[in-house]
FITIVO-771287 format. One line per 10 residues: number of its first residue (from 1); for each residue x, y, z of N, C-alpha, C. Coordinates in steps of 0.001 Angstrom, whole numbers. Atoms other than C-alpha are relative to their C-alpha. Layout:
// residues N
NUM> X:Y:Z:X:Y:Z:X:Y:Z; ...
//
This chain:
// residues 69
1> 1422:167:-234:13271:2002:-8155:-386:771:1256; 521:-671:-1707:11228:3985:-5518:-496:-736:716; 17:910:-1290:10343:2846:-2305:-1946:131:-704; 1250:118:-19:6981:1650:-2212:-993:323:971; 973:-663:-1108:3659:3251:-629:-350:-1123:546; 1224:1112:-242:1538:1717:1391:-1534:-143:-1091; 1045:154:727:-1152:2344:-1592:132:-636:-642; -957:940:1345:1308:650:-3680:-86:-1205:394; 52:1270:-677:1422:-2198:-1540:-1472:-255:13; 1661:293:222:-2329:-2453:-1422:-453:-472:-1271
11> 181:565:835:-2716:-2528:-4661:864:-1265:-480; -255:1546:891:-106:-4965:-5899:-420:-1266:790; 776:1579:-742:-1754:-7549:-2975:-1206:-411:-972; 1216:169:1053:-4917:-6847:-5309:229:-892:-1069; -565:1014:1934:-2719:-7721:-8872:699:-1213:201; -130:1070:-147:-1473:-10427:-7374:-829:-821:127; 1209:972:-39:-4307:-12195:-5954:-728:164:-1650; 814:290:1372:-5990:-11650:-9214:919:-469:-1195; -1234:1049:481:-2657:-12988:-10870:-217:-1643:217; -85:1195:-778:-2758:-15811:-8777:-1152:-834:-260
21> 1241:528:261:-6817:-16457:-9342:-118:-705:-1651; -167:201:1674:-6176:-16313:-13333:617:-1330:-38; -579:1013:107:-3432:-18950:-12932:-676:-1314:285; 882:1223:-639:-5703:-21197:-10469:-980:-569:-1066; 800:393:577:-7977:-21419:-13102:277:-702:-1580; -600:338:1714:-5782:-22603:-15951:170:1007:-1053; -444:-957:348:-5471:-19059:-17249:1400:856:-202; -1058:-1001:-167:-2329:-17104:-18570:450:1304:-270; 44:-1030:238:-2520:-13932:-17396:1411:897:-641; -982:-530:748:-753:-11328:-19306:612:1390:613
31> -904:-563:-927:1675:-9513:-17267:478:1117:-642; -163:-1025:376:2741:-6971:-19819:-1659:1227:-88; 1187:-838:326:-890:-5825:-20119:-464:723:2258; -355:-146:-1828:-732:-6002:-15561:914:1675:-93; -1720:-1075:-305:3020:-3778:-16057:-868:1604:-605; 550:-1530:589:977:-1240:-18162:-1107:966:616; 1393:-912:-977:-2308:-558:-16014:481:311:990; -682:-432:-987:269:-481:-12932:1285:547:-490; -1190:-351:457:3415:1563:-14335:705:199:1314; -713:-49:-1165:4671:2162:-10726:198:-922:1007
41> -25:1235:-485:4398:-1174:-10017:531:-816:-1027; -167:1111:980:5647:-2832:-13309:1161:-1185:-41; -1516:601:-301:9114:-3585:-12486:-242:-1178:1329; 564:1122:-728:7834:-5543:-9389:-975:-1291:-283; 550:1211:447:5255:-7543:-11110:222:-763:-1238; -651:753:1436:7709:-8320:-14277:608:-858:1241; -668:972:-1038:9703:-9929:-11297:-293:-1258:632; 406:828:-1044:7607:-11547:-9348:-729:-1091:-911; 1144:779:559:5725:-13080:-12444:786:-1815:268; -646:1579:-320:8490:-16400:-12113:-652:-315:1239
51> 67:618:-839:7736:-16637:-8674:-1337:-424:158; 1568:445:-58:3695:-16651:-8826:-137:-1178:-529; 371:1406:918:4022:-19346:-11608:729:-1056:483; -510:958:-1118:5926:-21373:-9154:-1270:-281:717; 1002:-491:-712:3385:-20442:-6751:-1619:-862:-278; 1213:1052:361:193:-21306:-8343:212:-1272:-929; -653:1776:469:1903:-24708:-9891:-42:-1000:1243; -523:1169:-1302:2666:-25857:-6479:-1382:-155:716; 1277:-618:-460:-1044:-24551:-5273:181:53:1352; -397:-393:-755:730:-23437:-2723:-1056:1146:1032
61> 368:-919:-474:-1243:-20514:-1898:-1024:496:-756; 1172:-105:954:-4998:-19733:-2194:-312:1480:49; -30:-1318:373:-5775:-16141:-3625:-801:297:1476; 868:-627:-1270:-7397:-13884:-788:-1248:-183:-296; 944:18:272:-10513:-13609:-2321:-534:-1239:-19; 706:1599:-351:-11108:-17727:-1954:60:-306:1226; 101:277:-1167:-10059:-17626:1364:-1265:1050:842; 1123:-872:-431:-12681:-14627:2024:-1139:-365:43; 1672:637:463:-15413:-16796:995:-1092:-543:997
//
């Protein structure tokens, strides 16, 4: 896997929080359709999808965009 940009990193904070928002809302977002609009990110957010759904189960952690409010 390549190292990741900082644009890269920008965005997947984006597909996460909006991961994370989907879940909050009783939504299950679809992570292969995520892996495909980000291909240089897919392998990271096939990964990380266990840990989000930990994540927003525990409501651990509120998306950026609710804390921006």
């Amino acid at each position: 896997m390549n190292e990741i940009t900082q644009a890269d990193d920008a965005k997947l904070g984006e597909v996460v929080d909006e991961i994370l928002s989907k879940m909050a809302r009783g939504e299950n977002p679809d992570i292969d359709a995520y892996a495909g609009e980000y291909p240089d990110l897919a392998d990271i957010i096939r990964n990380a999808l266990p840990a989000l759904r930990i994540v927003a189960q525990s409501g651990g952690v509120t998306p950026a965009e609710e804390v921006d409010s």
